[in-house]
C-alpha positions as a Markdown table, in Angstrom:
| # | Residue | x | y | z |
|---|---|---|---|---|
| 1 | Unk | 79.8 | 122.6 | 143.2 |
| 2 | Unk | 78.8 | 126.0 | 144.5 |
| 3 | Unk | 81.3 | 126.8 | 147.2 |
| 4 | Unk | 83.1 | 124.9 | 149.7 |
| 5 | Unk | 80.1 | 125.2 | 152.5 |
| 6 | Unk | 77.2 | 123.5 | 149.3 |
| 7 | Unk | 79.7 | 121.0 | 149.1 |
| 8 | Unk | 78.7 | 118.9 | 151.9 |
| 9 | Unk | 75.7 | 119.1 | 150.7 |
| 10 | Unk | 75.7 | 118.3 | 147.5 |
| 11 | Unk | 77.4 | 115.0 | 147.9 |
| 12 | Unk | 74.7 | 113.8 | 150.9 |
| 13 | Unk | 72.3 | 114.2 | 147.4 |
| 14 | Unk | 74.7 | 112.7 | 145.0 |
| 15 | Unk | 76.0 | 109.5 | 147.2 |
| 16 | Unk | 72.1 | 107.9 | 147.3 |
| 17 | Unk | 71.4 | 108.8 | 143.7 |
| 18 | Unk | 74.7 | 108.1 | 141.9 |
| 19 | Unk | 77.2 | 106.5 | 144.4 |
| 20 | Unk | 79.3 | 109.8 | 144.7 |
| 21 | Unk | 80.6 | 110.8 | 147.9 |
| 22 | Unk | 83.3 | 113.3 | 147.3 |
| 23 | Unk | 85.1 | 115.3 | 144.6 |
| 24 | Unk | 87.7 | 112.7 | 143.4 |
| 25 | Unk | 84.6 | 109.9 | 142.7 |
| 26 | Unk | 83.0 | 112.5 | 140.9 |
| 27 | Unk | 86.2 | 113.3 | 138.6 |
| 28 | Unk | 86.7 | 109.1 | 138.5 |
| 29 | Unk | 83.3 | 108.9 | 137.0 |
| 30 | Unk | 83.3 | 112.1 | 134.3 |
| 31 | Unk | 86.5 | 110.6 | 133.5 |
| 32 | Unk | 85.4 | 107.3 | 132.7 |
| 33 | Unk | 82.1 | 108.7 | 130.9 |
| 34 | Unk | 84.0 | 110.8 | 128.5 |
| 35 | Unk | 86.7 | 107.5 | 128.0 |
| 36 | Unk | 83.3 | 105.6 | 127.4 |
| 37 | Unk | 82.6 | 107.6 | 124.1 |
| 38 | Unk | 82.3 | 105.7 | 120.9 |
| 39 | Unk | 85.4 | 106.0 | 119.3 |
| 40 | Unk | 83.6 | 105.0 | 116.3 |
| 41 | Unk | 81.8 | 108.4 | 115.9 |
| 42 | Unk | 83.7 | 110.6 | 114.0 |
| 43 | Unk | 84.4 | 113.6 | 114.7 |
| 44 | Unk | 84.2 | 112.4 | 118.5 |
| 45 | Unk | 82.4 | 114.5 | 120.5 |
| 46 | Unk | 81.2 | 114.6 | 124.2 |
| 47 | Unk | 79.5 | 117.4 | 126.0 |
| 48 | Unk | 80.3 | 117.5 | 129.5 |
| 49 | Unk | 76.6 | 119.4 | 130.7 |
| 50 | Unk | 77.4 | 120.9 | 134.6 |
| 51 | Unk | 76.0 | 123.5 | 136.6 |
| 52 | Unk | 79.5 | 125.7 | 137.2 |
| 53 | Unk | 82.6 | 126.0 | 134.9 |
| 54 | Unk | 85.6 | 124.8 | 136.4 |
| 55 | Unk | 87.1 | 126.5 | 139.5 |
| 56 | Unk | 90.0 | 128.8 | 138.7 |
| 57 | Unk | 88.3 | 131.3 | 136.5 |
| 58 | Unk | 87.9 | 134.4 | 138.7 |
| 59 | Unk | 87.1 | 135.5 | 141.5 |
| 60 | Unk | 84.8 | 138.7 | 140.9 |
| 61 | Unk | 81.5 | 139.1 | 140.5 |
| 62 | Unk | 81.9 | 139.5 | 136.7 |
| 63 | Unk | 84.0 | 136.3 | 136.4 |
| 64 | Unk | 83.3 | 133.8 | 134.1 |
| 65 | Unk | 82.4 | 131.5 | 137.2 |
| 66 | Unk | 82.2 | 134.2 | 139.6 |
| 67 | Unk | 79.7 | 134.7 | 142.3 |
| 68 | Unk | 77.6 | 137.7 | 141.8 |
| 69 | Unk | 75.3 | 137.3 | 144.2 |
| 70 | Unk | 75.4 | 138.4 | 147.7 |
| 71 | Unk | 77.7 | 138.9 | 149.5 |
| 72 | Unk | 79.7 | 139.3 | 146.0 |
| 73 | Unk | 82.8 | 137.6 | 145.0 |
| 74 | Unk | 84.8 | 134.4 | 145.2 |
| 75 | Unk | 85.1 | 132.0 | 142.9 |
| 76 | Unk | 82.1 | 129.5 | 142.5 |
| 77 | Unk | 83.3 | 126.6 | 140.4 |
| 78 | Unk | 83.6 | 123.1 | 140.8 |
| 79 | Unk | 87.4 | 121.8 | 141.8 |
| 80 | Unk | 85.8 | 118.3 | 139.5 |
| 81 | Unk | 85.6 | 120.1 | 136.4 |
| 82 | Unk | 89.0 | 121.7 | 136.4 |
């Protein structure tokens, strides 16, 4: 996550470590972590931990996912987590 130019970035991390090379492998795989939770544990439960909240909430500095560090504004989630 972190903006369209950390992308890049990011994934030339993730794609040694954890096989991830783009946005829609790293949706495949939270998908198929939260499908892999014991449906015997009641209540079910999974906590998805992430750096950013999904993209799509806000664009200001104040915004729930907002950048508000220089130069201020734009929304700063991750397009995965929506």
């Amino acid at each position: 996550g972190g903006g369209k130019n950390k992308r890049s970035s990011t994934y030339r991390l993730l794609s040694p470590l954890y096989g991830i090379k783009n946005h829609a492998e790293s949706v495949d795989r939270i998908v198929a972590n939260i499908k892999n939770v014991d449906e015997a544990s009641q209540p079910l439960s999974c906590i998805c931990l992430a750096h950013n909240g999904p993209t799509g909430l806000g664009e200001k500095p104040y915004s729930i996912c907002g950048k508000d560090f220089p130069p201020a504004g734009g929304g700063w989630g991750d397009p995965d987590l929506e």
